[in-house]
N, C-alpha and C positions, 0 to 999 in steps of 0.2 A: 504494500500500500504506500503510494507518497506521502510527503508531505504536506501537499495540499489536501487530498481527502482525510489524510487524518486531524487535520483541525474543520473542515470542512465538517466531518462526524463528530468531533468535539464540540463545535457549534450548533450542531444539531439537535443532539442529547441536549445539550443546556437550554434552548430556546425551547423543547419539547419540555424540559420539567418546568420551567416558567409560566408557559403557557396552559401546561398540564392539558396537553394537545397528546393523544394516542398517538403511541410508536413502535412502529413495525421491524420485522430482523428476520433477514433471509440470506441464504447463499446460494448462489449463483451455480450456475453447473459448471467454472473451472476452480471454484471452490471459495470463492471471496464472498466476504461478508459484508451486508448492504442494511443500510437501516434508511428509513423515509415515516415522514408520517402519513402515508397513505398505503392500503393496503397492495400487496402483490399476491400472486399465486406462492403457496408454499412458505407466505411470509409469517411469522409469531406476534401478537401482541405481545409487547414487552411491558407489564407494568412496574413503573416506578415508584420509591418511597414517594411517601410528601415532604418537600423542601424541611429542611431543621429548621428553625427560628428561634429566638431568644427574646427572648424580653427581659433587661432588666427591673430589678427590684427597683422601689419609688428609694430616690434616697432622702433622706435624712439630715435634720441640719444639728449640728452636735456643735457643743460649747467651744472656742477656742482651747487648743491648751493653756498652761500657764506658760508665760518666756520663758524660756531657761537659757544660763548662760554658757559659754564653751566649756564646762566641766558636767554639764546636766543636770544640775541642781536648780530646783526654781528662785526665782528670781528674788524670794520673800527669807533665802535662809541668811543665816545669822553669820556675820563676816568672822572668820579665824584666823586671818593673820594680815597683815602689812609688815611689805620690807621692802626696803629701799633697795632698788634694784639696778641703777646706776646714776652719776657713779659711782664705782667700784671703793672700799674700805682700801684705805692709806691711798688712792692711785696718785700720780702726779698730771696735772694736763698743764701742756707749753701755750704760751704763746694766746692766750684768750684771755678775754675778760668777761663773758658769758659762756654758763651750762646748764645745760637741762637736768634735768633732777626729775628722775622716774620711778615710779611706787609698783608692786606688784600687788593687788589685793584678790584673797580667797576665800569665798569665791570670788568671781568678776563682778568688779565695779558694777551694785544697782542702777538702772537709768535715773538721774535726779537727782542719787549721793553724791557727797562732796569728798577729797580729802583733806588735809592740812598738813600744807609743804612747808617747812621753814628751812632758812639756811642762812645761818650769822643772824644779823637783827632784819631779815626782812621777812614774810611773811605772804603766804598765796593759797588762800583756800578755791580750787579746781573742780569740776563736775569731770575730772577724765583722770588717769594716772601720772599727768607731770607736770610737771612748771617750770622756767624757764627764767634764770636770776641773768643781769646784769648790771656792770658797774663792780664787779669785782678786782680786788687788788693779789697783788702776787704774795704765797704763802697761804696757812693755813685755813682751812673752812669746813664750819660743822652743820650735817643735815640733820634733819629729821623732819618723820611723818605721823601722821595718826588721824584714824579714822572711828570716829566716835568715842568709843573707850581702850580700842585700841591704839598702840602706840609701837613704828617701829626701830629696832636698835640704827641710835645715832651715829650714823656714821662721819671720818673725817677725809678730805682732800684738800691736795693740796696743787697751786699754781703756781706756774713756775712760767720765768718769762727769759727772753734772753737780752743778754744787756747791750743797751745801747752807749753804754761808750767802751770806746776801743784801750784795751792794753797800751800801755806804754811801751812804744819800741826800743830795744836797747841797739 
C-alpha cells in the first residue's frame, strides 16, 4: 500500500468515527484491503467504539496559600537569628570611604519588617537586608544589627587607604 492511501485510509477511518457515518472492509481478489463508506459486494460493516470524551470536573476556587519564604516557612514565623553577613569580622577594605553592610535574617526578611543597621554613630533602620554608610575615615569600625529582640554579634573592620604623600627620596 502507498503512502498516499495509507493516510488516505487514515482519513477515512477518522472522518467515519466523526461523522459516525457506517464503514465498510473488503478485499479485493489480489488480496488488498479497501475500506469506503459505502457498501461493496463481499464488503463487512465495521463497527466502531464511540469516540472517548472527557469532561473535566467543575473546579474549585481554594484559598490562596500563605507566602512562604525561600526556606518554606510561612511568612508569620518567628525570626531566629541575624548576623551580619558582610562585611567580613577583622576584614581590611582599601581605598573607600563607603560600604555596605549586609544582614542575613532567619527566616527571610517579612515583607514590611525593618532591620536596624548601625555602624560607629550613624544609624539606618531598612525594610531589606543592608544599608549603605558613607563618609567614613581610615581605621577602625564597628557594626551591628538587630531585629526586634534580636541582636547580631558586633562585628569590626577596618579601612585602610593608601597615602598620598610620597617617601622621601634619599
Amino acid at each position: 500500500m502507498n503512502r498516499f492511501a495509507a493516510v488516505f485510509l487514515g482519513f477515512l477511518v477518522l472522518s467515519s468515527m466523526v461523522t459516525a457515518d457506517p464503514l465498510y472492509k473488503w478485499v479485493d481478489a489480489q488480496g488488498n484491503v479497501h475500506y469506503s463508506d459505502k457498501p461493496q459486494p463481499g464488503a463487512k460493516k465495521i463497527v466502531l467504539p464511540k469516540a472517548s470524551t472527557y469532561t473535566p470536573p467543575k473546579a474549585t476556587t481554594l484559598p490562596p496559600p500563605p507566602p512562604d519564604n525561600d526556606r518554606g516557612q510561612a511568612a508569620d514565623s518567628p525570626y531566629t537569628a541575624v548576623t551580619i553577613s558582610s562585611p567580613a569580622d577583622q576584614a581590611t577594605i582599601w581605598n573607600t570611604d563607603t560600604v555596605t553592610v549586609s544582614v542575613t535574617v532567619a527566616p527571610a526578611l517579612h515583607p514590611g519588617d525593618s532591620v536596624t543597621i548601625s555602624l560607629d554613630n550613624q544609624t539606618q533602620t531598612v525594610t531589606g537586608t543592608s544599608a549603605t554608610f558613607s563618609g567614613l575615615e581610615r581605621g577602625p569600625h564597628t557594626v551591628s544589627a538587630s531585629l526586634g529582640s534580636l541582636a547580631a554579634t558586633p562585628i569590626t573592620f577596618y579601612i585602610q587607604k593608601t597615602s598620598k604623600i610620597k617617601p622621601p627620596s634619599h
